[in-house]
C-alpha positions in Angstrom: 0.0 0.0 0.0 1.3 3.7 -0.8 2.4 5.7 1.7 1.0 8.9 0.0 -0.8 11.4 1.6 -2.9 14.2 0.0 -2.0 17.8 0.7 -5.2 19.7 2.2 -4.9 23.4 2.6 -7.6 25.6 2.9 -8.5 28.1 -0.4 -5.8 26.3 -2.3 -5.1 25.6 -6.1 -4.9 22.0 -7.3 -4.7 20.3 -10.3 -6.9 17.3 -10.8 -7.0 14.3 -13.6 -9.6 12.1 -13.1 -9.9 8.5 -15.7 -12.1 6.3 -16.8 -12.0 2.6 -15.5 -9.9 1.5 -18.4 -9.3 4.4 -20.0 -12.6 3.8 -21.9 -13.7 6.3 -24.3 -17.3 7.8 -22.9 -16.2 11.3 -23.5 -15.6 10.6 -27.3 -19.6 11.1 -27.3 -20.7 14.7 -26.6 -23.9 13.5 -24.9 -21.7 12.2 -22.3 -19.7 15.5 -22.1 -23.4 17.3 -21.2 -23.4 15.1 -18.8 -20.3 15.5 -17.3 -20.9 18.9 -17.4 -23.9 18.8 -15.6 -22.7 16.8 -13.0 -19.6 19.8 -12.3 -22.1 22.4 -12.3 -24.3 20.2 -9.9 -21.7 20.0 -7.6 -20.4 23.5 -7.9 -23.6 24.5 -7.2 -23.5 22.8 -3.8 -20.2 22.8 -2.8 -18.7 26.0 -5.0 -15.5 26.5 -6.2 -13.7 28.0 -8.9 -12.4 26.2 -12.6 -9.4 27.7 -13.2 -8.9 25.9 -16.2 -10.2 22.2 -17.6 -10.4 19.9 -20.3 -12.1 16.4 -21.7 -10.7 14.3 -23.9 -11.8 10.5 -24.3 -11.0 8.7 -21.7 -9.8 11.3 -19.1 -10.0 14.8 -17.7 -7.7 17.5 -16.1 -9.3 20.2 -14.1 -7.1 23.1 -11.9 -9.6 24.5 -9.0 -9.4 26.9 -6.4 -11.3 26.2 -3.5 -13.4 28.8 -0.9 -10.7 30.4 1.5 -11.8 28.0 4.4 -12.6 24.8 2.4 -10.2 22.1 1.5 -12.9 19.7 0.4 -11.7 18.4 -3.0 -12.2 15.0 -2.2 -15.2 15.1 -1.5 -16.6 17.2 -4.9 -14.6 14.8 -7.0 -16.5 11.7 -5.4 -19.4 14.1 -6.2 -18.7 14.5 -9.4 -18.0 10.8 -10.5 -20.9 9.8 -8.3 -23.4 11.9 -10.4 -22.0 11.7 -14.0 -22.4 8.1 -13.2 -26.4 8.3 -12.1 -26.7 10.5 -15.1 -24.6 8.2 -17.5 -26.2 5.0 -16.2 -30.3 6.1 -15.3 -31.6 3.4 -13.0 -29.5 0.7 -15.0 -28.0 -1.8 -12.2 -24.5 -2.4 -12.9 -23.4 -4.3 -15.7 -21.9 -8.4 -13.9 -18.4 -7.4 -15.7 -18.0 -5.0 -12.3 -15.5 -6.8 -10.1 -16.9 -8.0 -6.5 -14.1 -5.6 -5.2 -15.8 -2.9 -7.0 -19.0 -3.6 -5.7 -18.1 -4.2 -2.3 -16.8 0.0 -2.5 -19.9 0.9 -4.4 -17.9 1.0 -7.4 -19.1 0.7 -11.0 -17.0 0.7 -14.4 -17.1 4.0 -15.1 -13.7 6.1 -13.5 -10.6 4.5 -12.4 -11.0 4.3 -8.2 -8.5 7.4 -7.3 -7.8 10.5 -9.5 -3.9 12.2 -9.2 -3.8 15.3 -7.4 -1.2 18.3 -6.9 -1.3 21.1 -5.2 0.1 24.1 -6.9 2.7 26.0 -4.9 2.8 29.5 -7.0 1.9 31.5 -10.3 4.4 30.0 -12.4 3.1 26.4 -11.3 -0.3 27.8 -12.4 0.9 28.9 -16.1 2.6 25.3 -16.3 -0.4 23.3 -15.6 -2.5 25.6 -17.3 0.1 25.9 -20.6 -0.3 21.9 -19.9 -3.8 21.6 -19.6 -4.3 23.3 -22.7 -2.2 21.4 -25.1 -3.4 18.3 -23.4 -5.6 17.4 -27.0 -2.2 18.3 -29.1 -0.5 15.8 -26.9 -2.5 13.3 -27.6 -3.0 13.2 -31.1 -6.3 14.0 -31.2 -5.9 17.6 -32.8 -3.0 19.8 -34.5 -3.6 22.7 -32.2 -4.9 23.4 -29.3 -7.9 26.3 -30.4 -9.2 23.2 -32.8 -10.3 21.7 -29.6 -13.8 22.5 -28.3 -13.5 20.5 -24.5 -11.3 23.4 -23.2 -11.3 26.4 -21.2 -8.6 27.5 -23.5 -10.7 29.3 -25.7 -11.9 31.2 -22.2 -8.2 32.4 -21.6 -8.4 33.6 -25.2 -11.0 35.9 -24.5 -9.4 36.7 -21.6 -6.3 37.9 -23.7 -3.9 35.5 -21.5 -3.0 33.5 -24.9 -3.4 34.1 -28.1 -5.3 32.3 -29.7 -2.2 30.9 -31.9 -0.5 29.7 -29.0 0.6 26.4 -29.4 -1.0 26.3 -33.2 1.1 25.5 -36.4 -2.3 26.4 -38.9 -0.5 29.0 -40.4 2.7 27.4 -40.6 4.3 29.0 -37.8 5.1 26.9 -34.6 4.8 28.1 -31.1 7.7 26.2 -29.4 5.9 24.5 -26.5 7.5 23.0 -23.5 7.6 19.0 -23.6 6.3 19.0 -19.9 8.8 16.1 -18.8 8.7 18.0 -15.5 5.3 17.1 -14.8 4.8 13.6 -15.4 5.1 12.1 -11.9 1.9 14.4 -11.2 -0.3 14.8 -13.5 -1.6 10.8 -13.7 -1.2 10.0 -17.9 
């Protein structure tokens, strides 16, 4: 058994990827991604906090929050979240017999892998980072060429903001944006 222990501090800023029990593909259908959405804005509603930045590809999700100044709850809202995404993605269905007794015996179904990665941020530059990574999360992955062609985002949100352009990262006109290779991050960010 690990020995790791979450970091809980009040009004912090975390980074969150949450996956889907064998990385299966429910967000590919946009039905499912209402859902999802749903589900976070259920959640927010009773338990607030803010999305700093998010995205959704297939078969997993990365979400930075910032949590009320005397909250340090995430646990809690994540559970939330996976628990009502699941009601809304199953209805009354019972769970399919492919759902292990060990899953069961938690109250477990096949829909998300049993933990989700966490990491507290520790600054602003660690904010750009995981935002900057965040955002090119659908580059990464093959699934577009850059990141604006990607709808699952709050990248286009920081557009409008005016803290990227909305070119960053994009080789449509021929011109790439040198983008860090994020090495640094992968013992916290769960791919």
């Amino acid at each position: 058994m690990s020995n790791y222990r979450r970091l809980y501090i009040p009004g912090g800023t975390y980074f969150f990827t949450l996956v889907t029990y064998k990385r299966t593909p429910y967000f590919a259908n946009s039905d499912n991604i209402i859902k999802l959405r749903q589900a976070v804005a259920t959640v927010k509603y009773e338990m607030p906090f803010n999305i700093l930045g998010a995205v959704i590809l297939p078969d997993h999700l990365h979400f930075l929050w910032t949590l009320p100044p005397e909250d340090n709850n995430y646990s809690k809202r994540i559970g939330l979240i996976k628990a009502s995404f699941t009601k809304l993605f199953r209805g009354n269905n019972t769970l399919p017999d492919t759902v292990s007794i060990s899953r069961q015996k938690h109250r477990e179904s096949d829909v998300w892998q049993r933990r989700f990665w966490e990491h507290t941020l520790q600054d602003e530059s660690e904010l750009e980072i995981y935002l900057n990574y965040i955002h090119y999360n659908p580059v990464k992955h093959g699934l577009v060429a850059c990141p604006h062609l990607w709808l699952y985002s709050s990248f286009h949100t920081w557009v409008q903001k005016d803290s990227y352009s909305s070119n960053w990262g994009c080789i449509c006109q021929g011109q790439f944006k040198n983008i860090d290779n994020f090495d640094e991050l992968k013992d916290y960010v769960g791919e």
